[in-house]
N, C-alpha and C positions, 0 to 999 in steps of 0.2 A: 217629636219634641226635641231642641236644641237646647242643653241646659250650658246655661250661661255660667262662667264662674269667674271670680274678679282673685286675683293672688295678692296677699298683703304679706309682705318681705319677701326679697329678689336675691335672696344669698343665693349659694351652691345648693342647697337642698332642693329648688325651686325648681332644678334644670331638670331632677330626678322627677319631679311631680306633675311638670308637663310634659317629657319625655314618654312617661306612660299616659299622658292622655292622650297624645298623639294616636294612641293605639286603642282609645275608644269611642264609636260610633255614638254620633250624639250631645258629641261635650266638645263646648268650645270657650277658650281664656278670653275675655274681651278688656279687662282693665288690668294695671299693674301698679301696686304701691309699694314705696318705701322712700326711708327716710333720706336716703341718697336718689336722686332722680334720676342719674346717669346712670344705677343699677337697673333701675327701672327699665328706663328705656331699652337698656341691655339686652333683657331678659324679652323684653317686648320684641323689640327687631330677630332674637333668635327664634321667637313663636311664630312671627311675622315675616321672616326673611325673605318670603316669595312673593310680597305684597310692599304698594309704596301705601306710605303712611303719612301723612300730616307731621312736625316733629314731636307735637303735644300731645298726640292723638292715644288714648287708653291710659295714657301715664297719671298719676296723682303720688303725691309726697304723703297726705294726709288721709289713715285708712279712714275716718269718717267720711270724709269727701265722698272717696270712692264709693262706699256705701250707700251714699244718701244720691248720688248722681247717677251713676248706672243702674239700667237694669238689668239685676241680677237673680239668678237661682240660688248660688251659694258661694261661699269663699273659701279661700286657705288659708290660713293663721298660719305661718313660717319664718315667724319673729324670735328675738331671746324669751328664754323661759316667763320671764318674769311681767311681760306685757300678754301672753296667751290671754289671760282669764278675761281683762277689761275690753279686749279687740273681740274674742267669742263670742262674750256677752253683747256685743255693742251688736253683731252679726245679727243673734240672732234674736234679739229684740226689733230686729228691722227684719224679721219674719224670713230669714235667710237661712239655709242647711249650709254647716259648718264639718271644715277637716282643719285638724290643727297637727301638726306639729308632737311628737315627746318634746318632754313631757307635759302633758294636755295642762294641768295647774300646779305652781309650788305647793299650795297650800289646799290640802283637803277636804278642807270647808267650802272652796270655791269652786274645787271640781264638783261638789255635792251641787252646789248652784245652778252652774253648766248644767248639768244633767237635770235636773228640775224644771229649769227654763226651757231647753229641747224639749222636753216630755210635753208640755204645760201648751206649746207653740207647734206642737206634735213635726218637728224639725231634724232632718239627721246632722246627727253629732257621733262623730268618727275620729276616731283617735290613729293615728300614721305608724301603727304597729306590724310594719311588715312580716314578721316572723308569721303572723298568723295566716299571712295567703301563700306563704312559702310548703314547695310539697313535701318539704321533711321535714315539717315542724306540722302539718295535716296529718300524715303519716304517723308520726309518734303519738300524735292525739288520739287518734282513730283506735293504737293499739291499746294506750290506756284505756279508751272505754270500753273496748270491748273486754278487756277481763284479763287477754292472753297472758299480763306479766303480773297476775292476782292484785291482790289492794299495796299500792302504793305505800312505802314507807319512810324513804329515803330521797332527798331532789340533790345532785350536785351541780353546781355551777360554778365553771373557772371562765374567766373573761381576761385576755389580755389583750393590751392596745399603749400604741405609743400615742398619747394623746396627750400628757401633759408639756412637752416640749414645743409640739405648735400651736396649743393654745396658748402660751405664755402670752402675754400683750394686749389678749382679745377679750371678751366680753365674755365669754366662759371663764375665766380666771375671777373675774367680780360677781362677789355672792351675789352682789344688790340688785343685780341682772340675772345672772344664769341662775340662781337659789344654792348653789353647791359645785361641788367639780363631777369627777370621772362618774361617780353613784348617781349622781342625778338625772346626766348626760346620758353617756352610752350605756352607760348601767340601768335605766329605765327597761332597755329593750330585757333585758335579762331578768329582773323582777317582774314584769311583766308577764315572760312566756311561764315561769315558775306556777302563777296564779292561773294562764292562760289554757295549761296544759292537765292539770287535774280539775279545775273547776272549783276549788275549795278556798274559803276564806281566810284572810291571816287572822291568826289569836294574838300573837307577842311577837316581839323584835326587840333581838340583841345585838348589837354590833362594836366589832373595832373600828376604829377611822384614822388615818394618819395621813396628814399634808406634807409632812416632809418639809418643811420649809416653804410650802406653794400657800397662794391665798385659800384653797380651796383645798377639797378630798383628793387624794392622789391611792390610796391602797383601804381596802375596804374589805372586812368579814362581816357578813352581815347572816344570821340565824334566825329562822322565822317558822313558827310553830303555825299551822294550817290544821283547820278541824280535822278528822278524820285521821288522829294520829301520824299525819307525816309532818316530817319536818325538813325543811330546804335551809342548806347553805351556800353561798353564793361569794366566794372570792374576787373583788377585783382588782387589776393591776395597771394603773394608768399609767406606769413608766415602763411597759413591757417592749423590752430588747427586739422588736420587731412590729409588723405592720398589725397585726389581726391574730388573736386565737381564742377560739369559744369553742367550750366542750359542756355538754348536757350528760350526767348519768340519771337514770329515772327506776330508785329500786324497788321493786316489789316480791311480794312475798310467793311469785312464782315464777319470776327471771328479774332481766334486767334491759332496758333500754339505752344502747349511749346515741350521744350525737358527738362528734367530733371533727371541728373546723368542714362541714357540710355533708358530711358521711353519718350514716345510720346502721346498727347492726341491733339486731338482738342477742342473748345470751339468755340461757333456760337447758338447765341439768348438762350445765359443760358442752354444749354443745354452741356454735354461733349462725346465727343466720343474718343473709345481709340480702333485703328484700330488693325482689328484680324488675318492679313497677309501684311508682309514686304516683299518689291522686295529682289531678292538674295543680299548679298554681294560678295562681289572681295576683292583682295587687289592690293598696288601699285605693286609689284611685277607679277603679275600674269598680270598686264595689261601693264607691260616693257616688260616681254617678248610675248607676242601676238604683241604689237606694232610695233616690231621688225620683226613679223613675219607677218605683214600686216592683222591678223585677226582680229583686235581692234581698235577703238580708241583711243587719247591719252586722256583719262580723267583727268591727271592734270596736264595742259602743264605749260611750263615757264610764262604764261603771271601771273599764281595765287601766283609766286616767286617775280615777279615783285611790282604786287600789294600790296603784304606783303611787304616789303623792302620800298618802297613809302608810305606808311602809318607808318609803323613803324619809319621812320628818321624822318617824320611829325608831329608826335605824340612829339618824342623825341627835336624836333627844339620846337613845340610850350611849352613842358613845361620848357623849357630852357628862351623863350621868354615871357610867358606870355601871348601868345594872338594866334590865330587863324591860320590857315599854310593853304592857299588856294595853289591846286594842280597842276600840270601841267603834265595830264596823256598824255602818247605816246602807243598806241595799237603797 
């Protein structure tokens, strides 16, 4: 079976998402939308480069069109934050298996929806959380559960990234679009692995936020109490003096796990170990289309959209408020 899939926004994220389909049997792009047509086409001709085309041919402006014209298996939502939920929904009401985009919905409520509607229409719904097919972030998981570093107590996370200088002008700079800045953005990925790595639910969020002058979140502490007595804190730094830095510690009550800018070591009674075979990695693509084709699981289903999205407006209510945002999770 050839699982069709139509892409809805042709930005730069788009190249990363057909780049690794390219690398799996099975799966082929056959439409391209967005609201610039020229983008479109772009994205199309670099899919298609070894084929002549029509000049019209798989392109649409408008993702209904495309939905309701082709036929498809599934799509990709690769739009600003703030149109995900209404494009999803449109998907998979027209009986389509959905990959979206961080963060999956602003709004909590809506991701509850998404996940409802997939359930209801028994449709994959996949959220584009790379971390979780990466083999050091497998690997760390693995050691959580099996016990090596006892029960988890402690989650740190530092994130730095120069992101607020090029996003200046863009559509990440407007709440009204992106829902927020750095926290919402690239910070999804990191509240996310927090939830994704011990399996345990948020209780309360406390955070600092400062813009600094920007329309948006630019530096961010955010404190997030998880059943099972741990508690995660997550620094980030969207004006950080270079390209990329993400470090993980993961403490427990019989070592310690870091991750550091893609390195993994353990630590346990003074002593360090730094393991010399990682499980394979995957990517989300490659595990949309197996899901679609029954060989897979879905490893990042909507509920890790959810969780992001309730933490994040959490975060964003308490440093609005001052004080502390206890939760009210719905599995």
């Amino acid at each position: 079976m050839v699982v069709k899939i139509g892409i809805v926004g042709c930005g730069g994220i788009s190249y990363y998402h057909v780049n690794n389909l390219f690398q799996v049997e099975n799966a082929k792009v056959v439409a391209f939308c967005d609201v610039s047509v020229e983008r479109a086409r772009k994205l199309r001709d670099y899919v298609y480069r070894y084929r002549e085309l029509k000049p019209n041919e798989m392109v649409y402006e408008d993702y209904k069109e495309l939905i309701t014209s082709e036929e498809l298996d599934g799509v990709y939502i690769l739009t600003p934050h703030a149109y995900h939920f209404e494009q999803a929904m449109y998907a998979l009401q027209h009986n389509l298996h959905v990959l979206v985009e961080k963060p999956m919905c602003i709004k909590p409520e809506n991701a509850r929806r998404l996940i409802e509607e997939a359930e209801r229409r028994k449709r994959v719904l996949l959220v584009s959380y790379q971390r979780h097919y990466m083999p050091i972030f497998r690997y760390v998981k693995r050691v959580i559960g099996s016990g090596e570093i006892g029960n988890v107590r402690l989650i740190t996370v530092r994130l730095g990234q120069d992101w607020i200088k090029p996003c200046t002008g863009t559509w990440r700079v407007n709440p009204d679009i992106s829902g927020g800045g750095e926290l919402i953005d690239s910070g999804s990925h990191v509240v996310d692995i927090v939830h994704w790595l011990v399996d345990k639910k948020p209780i309360e969020v406390f955070a600092h936020i400062y813009n600094d002058g920007a329309p948006v979140d630019v530096y961010s502490h955010v404190v997030i109490r998880l059943e099972g007595n741990i508690t995660a804190a997550i620094t980030i730094n969207g004006n950080y003096k270079a390209i990329w830095m993400e470090e993980e510690a993961i403490d427990g009550t019989d070592g310690t796990v870091y991750i550091r800018n893609g390195r993994v070591s353990i630590v346990k009674e003074g002593q360090t170990r730094i393991p010399m075979r990682l499980p394979p990695g995957s990517t989300p693509d490659a595990n949309f289309i197996n899901c679609i084709l029954g060989k897979e699981k879905n490893e990042s289903p909507g509920i890790y959209g959810y969780i992001v999205a309730l933490v994040t407006q959490a975060a964003y209510r308490s440093a609005k408020e001052g004080k502390p945002v206890k939760l009210r999770f719905n599995r």
